[in-house]
Backbone bond lengths (Angstrom), bond angles and torsions (degrees), N, CA, C in turn:
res aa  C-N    CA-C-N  psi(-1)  N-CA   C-N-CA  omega(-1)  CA-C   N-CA-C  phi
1 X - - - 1.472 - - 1.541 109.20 -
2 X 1.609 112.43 -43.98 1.059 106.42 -175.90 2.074 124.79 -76.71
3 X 1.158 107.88 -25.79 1.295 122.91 158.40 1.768 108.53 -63.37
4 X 0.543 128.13 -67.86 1.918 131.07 165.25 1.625 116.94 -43.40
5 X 1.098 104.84 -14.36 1.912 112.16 173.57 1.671 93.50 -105.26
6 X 1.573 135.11 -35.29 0.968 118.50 160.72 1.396 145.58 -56.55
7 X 1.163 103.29 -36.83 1.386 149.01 171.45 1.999 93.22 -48.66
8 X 1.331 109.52 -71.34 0.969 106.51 166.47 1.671 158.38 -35.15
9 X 1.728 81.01 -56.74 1.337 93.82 -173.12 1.613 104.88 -85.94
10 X 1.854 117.24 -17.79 1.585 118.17 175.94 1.488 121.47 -30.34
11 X 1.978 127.72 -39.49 1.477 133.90 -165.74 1.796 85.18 -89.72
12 X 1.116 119.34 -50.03 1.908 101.85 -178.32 1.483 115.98 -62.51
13 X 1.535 108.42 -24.80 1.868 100.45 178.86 1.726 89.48 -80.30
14 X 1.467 134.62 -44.61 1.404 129.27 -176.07 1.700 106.78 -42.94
15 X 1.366 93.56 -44.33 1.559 98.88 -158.93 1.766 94.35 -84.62
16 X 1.142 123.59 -29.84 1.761 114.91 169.93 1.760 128.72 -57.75
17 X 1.961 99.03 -30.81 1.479 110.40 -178.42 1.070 101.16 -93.31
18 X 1.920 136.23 0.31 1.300 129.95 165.09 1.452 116.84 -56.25
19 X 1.470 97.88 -58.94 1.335 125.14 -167.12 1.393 110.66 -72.22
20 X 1.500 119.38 -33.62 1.600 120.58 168.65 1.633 114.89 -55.86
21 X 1.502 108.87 -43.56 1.283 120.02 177.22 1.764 114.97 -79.19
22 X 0.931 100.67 -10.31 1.563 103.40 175.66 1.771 103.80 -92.45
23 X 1.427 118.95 -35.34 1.511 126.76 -165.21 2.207 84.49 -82.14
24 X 1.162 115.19 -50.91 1.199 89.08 176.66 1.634 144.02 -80.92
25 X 1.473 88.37 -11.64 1.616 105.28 154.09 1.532 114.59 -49.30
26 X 1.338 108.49 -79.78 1.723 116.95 156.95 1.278 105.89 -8.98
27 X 1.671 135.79 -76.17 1.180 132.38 -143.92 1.519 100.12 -62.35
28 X 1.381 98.92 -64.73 1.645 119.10 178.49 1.521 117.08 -28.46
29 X 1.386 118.06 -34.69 1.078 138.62 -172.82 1.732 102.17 -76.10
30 X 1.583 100.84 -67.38 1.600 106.52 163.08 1.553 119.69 -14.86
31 X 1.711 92.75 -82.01 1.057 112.93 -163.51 1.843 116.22 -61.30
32 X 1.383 122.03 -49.25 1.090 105.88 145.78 1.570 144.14 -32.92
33 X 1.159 115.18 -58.57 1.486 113.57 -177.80 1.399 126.81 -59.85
34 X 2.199 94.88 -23.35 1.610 120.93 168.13 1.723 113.57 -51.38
35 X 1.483 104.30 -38.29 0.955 112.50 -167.65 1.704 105.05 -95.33
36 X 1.031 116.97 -36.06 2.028 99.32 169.67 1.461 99.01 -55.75
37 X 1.550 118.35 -63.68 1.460 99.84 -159.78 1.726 115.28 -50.21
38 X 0.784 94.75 -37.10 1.625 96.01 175.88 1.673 126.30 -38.84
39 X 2.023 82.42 -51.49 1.382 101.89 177.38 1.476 110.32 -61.71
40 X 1.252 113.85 -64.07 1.001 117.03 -173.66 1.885 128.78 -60.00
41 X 1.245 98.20 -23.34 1.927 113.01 163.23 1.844 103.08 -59.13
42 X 1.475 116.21 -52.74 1.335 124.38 -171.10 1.637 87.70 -46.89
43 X 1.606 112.42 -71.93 1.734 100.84 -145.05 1.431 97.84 -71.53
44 X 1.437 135.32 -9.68 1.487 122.14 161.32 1.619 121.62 -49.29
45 X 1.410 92.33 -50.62 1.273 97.44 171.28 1.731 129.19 -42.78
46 X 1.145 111.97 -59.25 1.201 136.13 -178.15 1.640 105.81 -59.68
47 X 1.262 111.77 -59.46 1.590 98.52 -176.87 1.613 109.79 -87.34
48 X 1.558 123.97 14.53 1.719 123.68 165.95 1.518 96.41 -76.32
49 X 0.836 150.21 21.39 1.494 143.38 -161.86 1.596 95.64 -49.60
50 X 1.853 90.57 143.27 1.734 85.66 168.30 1.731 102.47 -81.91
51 X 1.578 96.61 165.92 1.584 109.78 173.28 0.947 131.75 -16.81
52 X 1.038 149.68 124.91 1.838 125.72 167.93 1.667 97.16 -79.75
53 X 1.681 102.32 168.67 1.625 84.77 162.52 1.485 107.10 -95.38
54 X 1.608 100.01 167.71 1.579 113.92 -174.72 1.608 117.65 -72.65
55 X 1.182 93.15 120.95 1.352 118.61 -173.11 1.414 133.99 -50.04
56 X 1.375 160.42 105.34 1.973 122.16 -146.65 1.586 75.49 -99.86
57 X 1.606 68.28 149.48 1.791 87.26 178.81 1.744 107.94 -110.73
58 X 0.970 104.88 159.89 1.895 119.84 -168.03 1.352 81.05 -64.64
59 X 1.489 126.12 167.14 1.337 164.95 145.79 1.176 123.78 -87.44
60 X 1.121 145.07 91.26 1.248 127.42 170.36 1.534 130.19 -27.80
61 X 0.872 131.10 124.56 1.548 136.11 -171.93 1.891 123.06 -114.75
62 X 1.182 129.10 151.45 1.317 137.89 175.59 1.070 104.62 -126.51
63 X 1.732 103.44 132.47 1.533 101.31 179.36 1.824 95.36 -146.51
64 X 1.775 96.02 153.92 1.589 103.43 -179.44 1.428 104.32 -97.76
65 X 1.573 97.82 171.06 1.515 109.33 -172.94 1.929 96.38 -52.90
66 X 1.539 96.45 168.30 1.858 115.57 174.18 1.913 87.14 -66.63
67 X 1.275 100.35 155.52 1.361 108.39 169.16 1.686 98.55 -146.09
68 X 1.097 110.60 136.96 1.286 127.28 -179.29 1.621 124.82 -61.05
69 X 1.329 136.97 104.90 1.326 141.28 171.66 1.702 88.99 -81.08
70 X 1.907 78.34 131.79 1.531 105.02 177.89 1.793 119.09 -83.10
71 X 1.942 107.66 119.63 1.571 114.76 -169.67 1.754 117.24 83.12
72 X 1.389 88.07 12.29 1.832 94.15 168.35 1.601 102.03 -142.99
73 X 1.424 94.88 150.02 1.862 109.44 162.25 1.541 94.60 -72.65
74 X 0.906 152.34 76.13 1.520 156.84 -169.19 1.576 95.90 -137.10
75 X 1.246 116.75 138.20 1.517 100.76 155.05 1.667 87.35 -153.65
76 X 1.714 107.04 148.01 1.789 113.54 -143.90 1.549 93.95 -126.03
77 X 1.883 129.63 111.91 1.397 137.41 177.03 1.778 108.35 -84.48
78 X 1.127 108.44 119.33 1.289 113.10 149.25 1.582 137.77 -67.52
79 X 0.820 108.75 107.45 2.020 110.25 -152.12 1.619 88.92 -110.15
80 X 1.629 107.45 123.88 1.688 104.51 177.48 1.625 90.77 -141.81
81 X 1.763 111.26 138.25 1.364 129.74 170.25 1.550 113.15 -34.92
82 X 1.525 114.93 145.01 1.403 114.45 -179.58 1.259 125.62 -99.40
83 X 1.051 120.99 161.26 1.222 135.97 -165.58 1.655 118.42 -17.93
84 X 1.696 113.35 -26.72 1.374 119.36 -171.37 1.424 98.09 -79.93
85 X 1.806 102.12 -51.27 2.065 99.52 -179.05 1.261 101.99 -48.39
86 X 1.390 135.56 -19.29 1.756 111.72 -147.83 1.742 81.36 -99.42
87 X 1.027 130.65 -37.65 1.869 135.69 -166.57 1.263 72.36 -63.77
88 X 1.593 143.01 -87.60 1.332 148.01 -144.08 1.763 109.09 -51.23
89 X 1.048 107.17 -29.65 1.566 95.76 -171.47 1.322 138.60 98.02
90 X 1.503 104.37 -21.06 1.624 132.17 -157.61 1.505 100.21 -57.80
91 X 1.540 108.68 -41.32 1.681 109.88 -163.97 1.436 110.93 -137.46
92 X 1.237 103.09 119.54 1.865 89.36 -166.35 1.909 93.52 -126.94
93 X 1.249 117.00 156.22 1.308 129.58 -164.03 1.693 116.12 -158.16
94 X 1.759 97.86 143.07 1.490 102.32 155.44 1.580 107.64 -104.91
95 X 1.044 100.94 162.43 2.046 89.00 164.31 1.459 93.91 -169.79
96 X 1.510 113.88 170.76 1.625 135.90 175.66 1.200 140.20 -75.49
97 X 1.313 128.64 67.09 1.553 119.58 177.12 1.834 76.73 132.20
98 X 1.720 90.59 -149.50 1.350 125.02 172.27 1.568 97.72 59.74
99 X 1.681 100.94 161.98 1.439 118.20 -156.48 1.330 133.47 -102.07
100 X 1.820 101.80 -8.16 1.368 104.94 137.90 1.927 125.57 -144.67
101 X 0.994 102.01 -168.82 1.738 92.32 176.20 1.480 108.55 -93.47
102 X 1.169 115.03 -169.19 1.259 127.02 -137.07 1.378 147.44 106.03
103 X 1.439 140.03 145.18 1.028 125.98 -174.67 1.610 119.62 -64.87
104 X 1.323 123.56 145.14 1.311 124.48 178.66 1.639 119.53 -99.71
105 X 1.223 113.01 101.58 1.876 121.89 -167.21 1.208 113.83 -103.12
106 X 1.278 127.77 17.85 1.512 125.61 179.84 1.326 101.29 167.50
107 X 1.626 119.69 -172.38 0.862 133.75 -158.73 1.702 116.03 -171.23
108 X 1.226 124.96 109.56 1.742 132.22 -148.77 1.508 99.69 -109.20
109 X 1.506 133.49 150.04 1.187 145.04 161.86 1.479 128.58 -120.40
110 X 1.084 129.26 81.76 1.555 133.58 -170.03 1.852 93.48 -68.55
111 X 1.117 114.14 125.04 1.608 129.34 158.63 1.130 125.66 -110.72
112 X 1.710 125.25 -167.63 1.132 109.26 -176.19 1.722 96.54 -98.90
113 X 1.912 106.11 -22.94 1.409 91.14 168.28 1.763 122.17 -106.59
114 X 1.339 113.86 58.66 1.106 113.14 154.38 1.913 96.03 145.01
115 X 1.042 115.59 -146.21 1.654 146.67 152.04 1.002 121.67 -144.20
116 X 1.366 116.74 169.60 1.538 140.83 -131.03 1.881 126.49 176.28
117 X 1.596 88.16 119.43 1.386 86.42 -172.80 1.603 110.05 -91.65
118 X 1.341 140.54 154.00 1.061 146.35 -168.61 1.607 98.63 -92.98
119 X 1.161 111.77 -35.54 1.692 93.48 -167.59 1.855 92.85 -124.85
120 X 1.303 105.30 153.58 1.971 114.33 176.54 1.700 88.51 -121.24
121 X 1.311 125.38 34.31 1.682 109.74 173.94 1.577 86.49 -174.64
122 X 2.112 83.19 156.29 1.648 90.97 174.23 2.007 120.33 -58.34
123 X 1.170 94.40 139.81 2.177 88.33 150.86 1.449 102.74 -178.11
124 X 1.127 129.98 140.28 1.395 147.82 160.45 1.485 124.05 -41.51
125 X 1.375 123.88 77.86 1.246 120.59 146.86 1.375 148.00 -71.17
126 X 1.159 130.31 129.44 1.518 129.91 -131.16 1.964 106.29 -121.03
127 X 2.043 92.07 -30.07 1.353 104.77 169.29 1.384 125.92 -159.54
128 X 1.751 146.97 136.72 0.949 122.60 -150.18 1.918 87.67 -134.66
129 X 1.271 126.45 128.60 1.218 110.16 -175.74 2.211 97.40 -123.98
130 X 1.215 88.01 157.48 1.782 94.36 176.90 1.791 110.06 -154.26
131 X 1.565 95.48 146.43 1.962 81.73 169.54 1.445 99.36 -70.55
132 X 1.113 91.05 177.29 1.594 114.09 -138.58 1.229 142.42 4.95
133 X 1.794 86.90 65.98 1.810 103.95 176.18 1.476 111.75 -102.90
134 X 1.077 123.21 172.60 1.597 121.04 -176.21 1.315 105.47 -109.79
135 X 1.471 135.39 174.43 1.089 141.70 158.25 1.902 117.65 -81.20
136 X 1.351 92.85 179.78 1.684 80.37 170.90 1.693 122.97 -65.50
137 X 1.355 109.61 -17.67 1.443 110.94 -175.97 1.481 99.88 -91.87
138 X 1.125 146.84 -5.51 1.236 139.90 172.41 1.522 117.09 108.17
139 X 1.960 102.90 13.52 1.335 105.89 175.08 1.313 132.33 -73.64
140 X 1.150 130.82 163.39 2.065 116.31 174.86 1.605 82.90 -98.56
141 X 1.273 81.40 149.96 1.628 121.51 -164.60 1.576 106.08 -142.98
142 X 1.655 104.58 166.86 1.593 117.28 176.94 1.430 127.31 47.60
143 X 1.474 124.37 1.58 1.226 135.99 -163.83 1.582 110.24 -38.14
144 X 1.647 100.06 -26.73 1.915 104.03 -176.86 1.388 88.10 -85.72
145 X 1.049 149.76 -19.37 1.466 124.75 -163.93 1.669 129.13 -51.83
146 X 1.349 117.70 127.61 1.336 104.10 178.75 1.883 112.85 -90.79
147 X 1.350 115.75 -20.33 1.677 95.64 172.65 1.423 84.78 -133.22
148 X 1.769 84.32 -161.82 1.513 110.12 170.62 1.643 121.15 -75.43
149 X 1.262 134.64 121.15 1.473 145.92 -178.57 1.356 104.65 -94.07
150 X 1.166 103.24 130.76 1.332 117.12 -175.20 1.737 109.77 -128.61
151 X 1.148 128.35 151.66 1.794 115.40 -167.53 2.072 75.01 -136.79
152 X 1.100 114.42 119.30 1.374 113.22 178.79 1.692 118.71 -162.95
153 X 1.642 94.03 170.51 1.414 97.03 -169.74 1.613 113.51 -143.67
154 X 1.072 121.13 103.83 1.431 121.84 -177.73 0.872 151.89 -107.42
155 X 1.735 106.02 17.48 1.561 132.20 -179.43 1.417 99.73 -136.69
156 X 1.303 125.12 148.28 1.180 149.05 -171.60 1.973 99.96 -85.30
157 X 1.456 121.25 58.75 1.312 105.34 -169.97 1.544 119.86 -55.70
158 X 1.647 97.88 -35.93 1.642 85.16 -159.11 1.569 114.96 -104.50
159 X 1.843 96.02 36.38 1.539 109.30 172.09 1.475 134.91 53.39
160 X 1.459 88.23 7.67 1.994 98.45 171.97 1.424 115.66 -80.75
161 X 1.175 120.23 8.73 1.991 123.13 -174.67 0.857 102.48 71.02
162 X 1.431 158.83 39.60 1.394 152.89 175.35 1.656 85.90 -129.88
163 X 1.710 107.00 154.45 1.221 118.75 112.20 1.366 125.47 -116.65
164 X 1.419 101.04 137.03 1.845 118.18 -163.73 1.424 111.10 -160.38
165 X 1.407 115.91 167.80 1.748 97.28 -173.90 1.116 146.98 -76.58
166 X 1.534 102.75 24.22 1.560 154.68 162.55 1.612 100.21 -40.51
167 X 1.205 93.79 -71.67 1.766 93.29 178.95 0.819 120.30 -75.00
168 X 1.156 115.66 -166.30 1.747 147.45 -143.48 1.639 91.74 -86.55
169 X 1.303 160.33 107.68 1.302 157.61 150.42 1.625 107.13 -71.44
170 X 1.307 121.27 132.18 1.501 131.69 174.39 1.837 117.05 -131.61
171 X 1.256 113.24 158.81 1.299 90.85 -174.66 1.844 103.71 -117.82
172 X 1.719 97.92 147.30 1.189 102.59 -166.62 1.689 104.65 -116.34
173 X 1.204 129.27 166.79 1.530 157.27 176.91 1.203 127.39 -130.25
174 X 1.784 117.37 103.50 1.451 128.57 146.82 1.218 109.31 -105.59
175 X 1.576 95.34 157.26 1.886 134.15 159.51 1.969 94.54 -37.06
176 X 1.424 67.82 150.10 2.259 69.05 162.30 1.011 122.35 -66.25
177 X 1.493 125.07 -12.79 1.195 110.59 176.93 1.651 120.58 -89.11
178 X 0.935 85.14 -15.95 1.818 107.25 -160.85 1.324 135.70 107.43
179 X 1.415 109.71 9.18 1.215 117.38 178.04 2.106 112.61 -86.70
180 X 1.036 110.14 164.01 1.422 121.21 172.78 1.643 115.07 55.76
181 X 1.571 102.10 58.50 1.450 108.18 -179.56 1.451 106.89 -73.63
182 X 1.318 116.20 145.44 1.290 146.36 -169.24 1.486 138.63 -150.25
183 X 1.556 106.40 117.99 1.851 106.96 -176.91 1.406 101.77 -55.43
184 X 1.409 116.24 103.96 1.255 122.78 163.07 2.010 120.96 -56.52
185 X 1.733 113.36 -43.65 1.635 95.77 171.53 1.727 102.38 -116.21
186 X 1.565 105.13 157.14 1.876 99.03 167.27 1.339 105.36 -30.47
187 X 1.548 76.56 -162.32 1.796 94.98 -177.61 1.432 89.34 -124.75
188 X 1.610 102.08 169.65 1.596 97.53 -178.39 1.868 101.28 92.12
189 X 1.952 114.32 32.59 1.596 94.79 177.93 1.375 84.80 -175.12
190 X 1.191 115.50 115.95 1.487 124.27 178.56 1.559 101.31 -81.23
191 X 1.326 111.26 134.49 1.654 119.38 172.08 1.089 107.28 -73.80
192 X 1.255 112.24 144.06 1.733 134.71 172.21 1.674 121.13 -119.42
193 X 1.299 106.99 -34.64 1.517 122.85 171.47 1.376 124.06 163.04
194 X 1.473 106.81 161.13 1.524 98.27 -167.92 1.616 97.18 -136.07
195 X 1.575 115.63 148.21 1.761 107.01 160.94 1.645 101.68 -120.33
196 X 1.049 111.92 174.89 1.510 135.00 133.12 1.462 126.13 -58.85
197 X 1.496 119.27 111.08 1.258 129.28 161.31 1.783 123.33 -67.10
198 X 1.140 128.47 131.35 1.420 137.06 134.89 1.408 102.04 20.66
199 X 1.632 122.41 -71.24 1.210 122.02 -149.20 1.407 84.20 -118.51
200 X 1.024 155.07 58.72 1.958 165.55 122.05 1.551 91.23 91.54
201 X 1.613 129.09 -7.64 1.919 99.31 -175.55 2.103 86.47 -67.57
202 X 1.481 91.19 -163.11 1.105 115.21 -167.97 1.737 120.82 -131.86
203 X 1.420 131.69 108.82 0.979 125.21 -179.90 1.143 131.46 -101.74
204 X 1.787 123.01 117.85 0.979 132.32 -156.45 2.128 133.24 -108.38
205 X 0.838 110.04 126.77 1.509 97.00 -170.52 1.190 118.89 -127.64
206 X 1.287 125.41 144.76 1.523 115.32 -114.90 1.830 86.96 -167.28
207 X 1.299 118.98 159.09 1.205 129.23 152.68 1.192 114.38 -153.49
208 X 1.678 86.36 165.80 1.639 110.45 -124.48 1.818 94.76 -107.94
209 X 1.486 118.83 108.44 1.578 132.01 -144.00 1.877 89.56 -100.94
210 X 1.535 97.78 140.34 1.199 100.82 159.08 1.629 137.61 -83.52
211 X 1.446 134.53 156.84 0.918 141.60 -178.69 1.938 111.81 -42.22
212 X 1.065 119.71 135.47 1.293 130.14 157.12 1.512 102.59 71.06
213 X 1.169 142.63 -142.87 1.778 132.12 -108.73 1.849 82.06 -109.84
214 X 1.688 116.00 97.15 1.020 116.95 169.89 1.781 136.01 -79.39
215 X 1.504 112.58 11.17 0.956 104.42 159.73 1.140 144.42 -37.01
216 X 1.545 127.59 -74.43 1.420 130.51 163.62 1.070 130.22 -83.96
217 X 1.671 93.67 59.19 1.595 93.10 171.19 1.615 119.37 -98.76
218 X 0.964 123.00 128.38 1.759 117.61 164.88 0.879 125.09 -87.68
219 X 1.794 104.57 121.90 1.248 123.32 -175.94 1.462 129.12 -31.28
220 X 1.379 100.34 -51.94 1.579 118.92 -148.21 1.839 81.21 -84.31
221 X 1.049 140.02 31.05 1.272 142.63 165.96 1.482 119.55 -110.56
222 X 1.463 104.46 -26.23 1.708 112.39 -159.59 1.272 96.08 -103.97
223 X 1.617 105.67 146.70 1.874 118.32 -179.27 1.201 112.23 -77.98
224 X 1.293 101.77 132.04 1.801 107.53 155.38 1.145 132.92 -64.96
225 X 1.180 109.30 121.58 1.546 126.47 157.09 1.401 129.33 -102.29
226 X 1.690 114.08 151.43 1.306 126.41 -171.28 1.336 111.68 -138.88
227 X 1.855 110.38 140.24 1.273 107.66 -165.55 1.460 97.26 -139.24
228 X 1.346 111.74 168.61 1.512 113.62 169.70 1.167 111.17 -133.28
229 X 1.001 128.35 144.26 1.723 148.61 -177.72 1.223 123.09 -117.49
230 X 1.758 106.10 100.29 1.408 113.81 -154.14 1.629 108.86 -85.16
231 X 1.538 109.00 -143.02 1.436 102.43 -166.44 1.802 107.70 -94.76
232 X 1.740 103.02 -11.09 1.259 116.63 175.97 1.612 102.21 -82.12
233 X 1.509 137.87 5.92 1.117 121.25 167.95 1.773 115.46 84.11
234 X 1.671 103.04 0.30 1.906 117.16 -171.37 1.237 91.37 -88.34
235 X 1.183 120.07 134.98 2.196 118.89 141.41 1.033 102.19 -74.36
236 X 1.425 84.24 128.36 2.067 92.71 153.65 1.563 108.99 -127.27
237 X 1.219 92.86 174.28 1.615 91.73 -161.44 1.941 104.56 -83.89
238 X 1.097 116.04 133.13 1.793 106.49 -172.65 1.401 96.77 -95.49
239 X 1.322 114.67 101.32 1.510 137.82 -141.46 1.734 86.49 -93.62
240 X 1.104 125.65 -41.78 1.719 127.55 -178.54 1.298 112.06 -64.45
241 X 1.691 120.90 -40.46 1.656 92.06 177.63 1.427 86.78 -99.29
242 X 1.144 168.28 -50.29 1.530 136.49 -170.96 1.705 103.90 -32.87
243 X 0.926 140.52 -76.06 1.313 163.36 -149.88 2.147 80.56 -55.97
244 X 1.186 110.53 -57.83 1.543 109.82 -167.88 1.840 101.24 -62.99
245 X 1.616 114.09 -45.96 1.250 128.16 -161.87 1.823 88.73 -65.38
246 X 1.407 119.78 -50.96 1.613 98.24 -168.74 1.379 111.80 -78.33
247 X 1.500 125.40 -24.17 1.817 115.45 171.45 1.793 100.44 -52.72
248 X 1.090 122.83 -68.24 1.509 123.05 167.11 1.604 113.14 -33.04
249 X 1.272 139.48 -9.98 1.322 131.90 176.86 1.547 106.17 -109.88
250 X 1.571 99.47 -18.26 2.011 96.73 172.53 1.697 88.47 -78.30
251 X 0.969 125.02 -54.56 1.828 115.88 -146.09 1.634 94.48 -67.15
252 X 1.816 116.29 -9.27 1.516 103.14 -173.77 1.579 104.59 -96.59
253 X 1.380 115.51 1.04 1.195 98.45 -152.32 2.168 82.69 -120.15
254 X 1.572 105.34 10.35 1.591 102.01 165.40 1.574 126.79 -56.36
């Protein structure tokens, strides 16, 4: 009897370790696939990265040979935007000497202790003068000069996104080396031109801008002014020919 109840029940225990082995197949199955998605959620994670922020990218740049400032180990680079700024438009320029055209965006100082850039932000320089600089013909020039001259512009006055010779041009002053740049006149006086004096100040002429939205202003309306730029690097106002220049504007205007 008892062999014949075995007999029996042998296809239901067959058929119980089917199903055990099938329920843990299943699990295995579970549990695996638990584990790709997982995996696979992790490396989502990892490559969703949030944004970085945007990066500034270099500019290509042109620069002329070192040229020698006269009575210093100084020697002073002209650095002008490349070929893409000049297609683009962004920065347009005249300037003095140097070996090719292009806009001029800075200004470099090789020393004996190191180099040095003159400007950490955009602005439009138009002319850069030094003793012992040459002219365009290859003359020596400025020999009285006491710093670096700069003819420049560093605010976007007349709000078109450019700087170009659109704006406002002012004239600035560094050391020979390039250190301790400085607005050489107020504000409130559009430059017109500057020389070298006899005795190294600097004489400057200038007109004299009205209050508030200077776009349309015409020139040939606004007064001249004249300044001198002593050995301390100050303008002051050269109060004798202004004073001569406006008696000459009553007798023109009889």
């Amino acid at each position: 009897m008892e062999s014949r109840v075995q007999r029996l029940l042998r296809p239901v225990w067959l058929i119980n370790g089917i199903l055990l082995l099938a329920l843990l197949a299943l699990g295995v199955v579970i549990v695996a696939g638990a584990w790709i998605v997982d995996l696979t959620a992790g490396d989502s994670a990892v490559s969703v990265a949030p944004p970085r922020k945007e990066e500034e990218t270099a500019q290509a740049v042109r620069f002329d040979a070192p040229a020698t400032i006269r009575g210093t180990d100084a020697r002073i680079v002209l650095i002008r935007r490349g070929e893409e700024g000049r297609r683009s438009g962004s920065f347009s320029s005249s300037y003095e000497g140097g070996e090719t055209g292009g806009p001029m965006v800075n200004v470099g100082f090789l020393t004996g202790g190191g180099t040095r850039l003159l400007l950490d932000r955009r602005a439009y320089v138009s002319a850069v003068r030094w003793p012992g600089g040459v002219d365009a013909g290859g003359v020596p020039r400025d020999s009285l000069l006491r710093w670096v001259v700069y003819e420049m512009a560093a605010d976007d006055d007349n709000g078109d996104g450019r700087l170009d010779h659109r704006d406002e041009r002012t004239l600035y002053l560094s050391a020979l080396d390039g250190t301790g740049l400085r607005r050489a006149l107020p504000a409130g006086f559009r430059l017109r031109g500057w020389e070298v004096r006899e005795d190294g100040s600097l004489y400057v002429s200038t007109l004299a801008l009205p209050a508030g939205d200077r776009r349309d202003v015409e020139e040939e309306r606004l007064p001249q002014r004249a300044f001198l730029v002593g050995a301390d690097g100050q303008a002051r106002s050269y109060a004798a020919l202004d004073s001569l220049a406006t008696a000459a504007a009553r007798v023109l205007g009889k």
